[in-house]
Residue, then its C-alpha position, 0 to 999 in steps of 0.5 A: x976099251x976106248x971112250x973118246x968124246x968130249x964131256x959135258x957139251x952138248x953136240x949134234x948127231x947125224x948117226x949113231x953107229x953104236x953095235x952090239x956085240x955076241x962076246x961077253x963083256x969083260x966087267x960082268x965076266x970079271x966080277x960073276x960074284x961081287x954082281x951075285x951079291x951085290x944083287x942079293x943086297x938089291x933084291x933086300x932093299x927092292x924086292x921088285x926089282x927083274x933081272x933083265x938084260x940090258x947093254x953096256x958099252x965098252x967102246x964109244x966116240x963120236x967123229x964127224x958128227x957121228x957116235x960110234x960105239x961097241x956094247x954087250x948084253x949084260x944082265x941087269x945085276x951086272x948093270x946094279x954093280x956097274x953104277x958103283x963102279x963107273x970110273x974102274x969098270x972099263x965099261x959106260x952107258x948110254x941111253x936115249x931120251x925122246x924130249x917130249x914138246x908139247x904144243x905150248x912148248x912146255x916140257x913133259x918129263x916124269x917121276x919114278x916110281x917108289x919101287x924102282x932103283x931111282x924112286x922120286x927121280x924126274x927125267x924124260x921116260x926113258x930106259x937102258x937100250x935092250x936087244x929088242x932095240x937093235x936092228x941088225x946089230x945096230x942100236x934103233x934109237x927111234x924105237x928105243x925112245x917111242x917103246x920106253x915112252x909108250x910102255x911108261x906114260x901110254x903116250x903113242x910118239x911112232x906118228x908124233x913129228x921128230x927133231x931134224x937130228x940127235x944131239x947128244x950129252x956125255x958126262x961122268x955118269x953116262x951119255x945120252x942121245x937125245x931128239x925132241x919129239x913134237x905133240x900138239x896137245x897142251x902140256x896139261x892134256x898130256x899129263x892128264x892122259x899120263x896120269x890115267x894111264x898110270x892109274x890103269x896100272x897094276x905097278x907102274x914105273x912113273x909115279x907121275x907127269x912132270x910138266x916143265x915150262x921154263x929153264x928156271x921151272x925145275x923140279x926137285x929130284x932132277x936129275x942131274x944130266x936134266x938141266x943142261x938139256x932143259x936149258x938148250x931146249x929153252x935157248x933153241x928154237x923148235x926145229 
């Protein structure tokens, strides 16, 4: 299993190559009865929670601009005891984030909903890359980020204007791919849709819209891989 990219840098993208494999991976093969209970502890405290299918990844690198990197289908238990065990699993996680710019180039992000693993929580509406996200075999990171964007805030991105490329910010506690995305409304507009949108839902992911204006402006429950990307988009102009 082999993780080889710099951490803690921001870096520019021009492919992702990351696949996803039929084999099982070795952590949710290893450890079928420490996911069965940690699971049934989960389910106590958050009886919401869906046992879903997500991807973990056992190899990533990035070369020449490129990220290159091997996943599995693992169940989402499989995922809950991974996240208390990142540094002996043999496994990582990546995920991508669609940065949503508003037309005054204020920042969109949202707060996670009471009932989900991280309640009160303020990041770009995004989740964990599932088989639907791939397209033979590879990782759509575009569809990713406008179907986690849709289903979360209502916000259409598939006709909003893109970044020229991805970059990308890996640390101890994963790495995300992330592009700006570019919308002409307001920030203020774009939280007043959110939030009705929110309010038509039954059990909502988001609690709300978080509107960030400047590199200082930033939210309590940020977390943590935020702050250096809020920071870059402020330092770098829209392109």
């Amino acid at each position: 299993m082999s993780f080889d990219l710099p951490r803690n840098v921001i870096l520019p993208v021009d492919a992702v190559d990351v696949r996803l494999v039929a084999s099982p991976h070795p952590f949710e093969r290893d450890n079928q009865t420490a996911i069965a209970e940690n699971w049934r502890r989960e389910m106590e405290m958050k009886p919401a929670l869906y046992d879903g299918t997500v991807v973990l990844l056992s190899a990533l690198s990035y070369r020449d601009s490129r990220l290159i990197g091997r996943c599995h289908a693992v169940k989402y238990s499989t995922f809950m005891l991974w996240r208390k065990n990142r540094e002996l699993s043999g496994a990582e996680h990546a995920y991508a984030h669609a940065v949503l710019v508003a037309g005054d180039n204020a920042l969109v992000a949202i707060r996670m909903g009471s009932h989900t693993v991280n309640a009160g929580r303020v990041y770009f509406a995004a989740g964990s890359f599932e088989p639907i996200d791939f397209r033979d075999g590879v990782v759509d990171i575009d569809f990713n980020m406008i179907r986690e964007v849709g289903e979360e805030t209502g916000i259409d991105l598939s006709g909003a204007a893109r970044g020229q490329r991805y970059y990308t910010l890996s640390t101890s506690s994963g790495t995300v791919i992330f592009r700006r995305y570019h919308v002409p409304e307001p920030a203020e507009e774009l939280a007043r849709r959110i939030s009705a949108f929110v309010a038509t839902e039954a059990e909502p992911e988001i609690e709300s819209p978080v509107i960030i204006r400047n590199a200082t402006d930033l939210p309590v429950g940020l977390m943590g891989h935020m702050k250096p990307l809020i920071e870059w988009h402020f330092a770098n102009e829209l392109v």
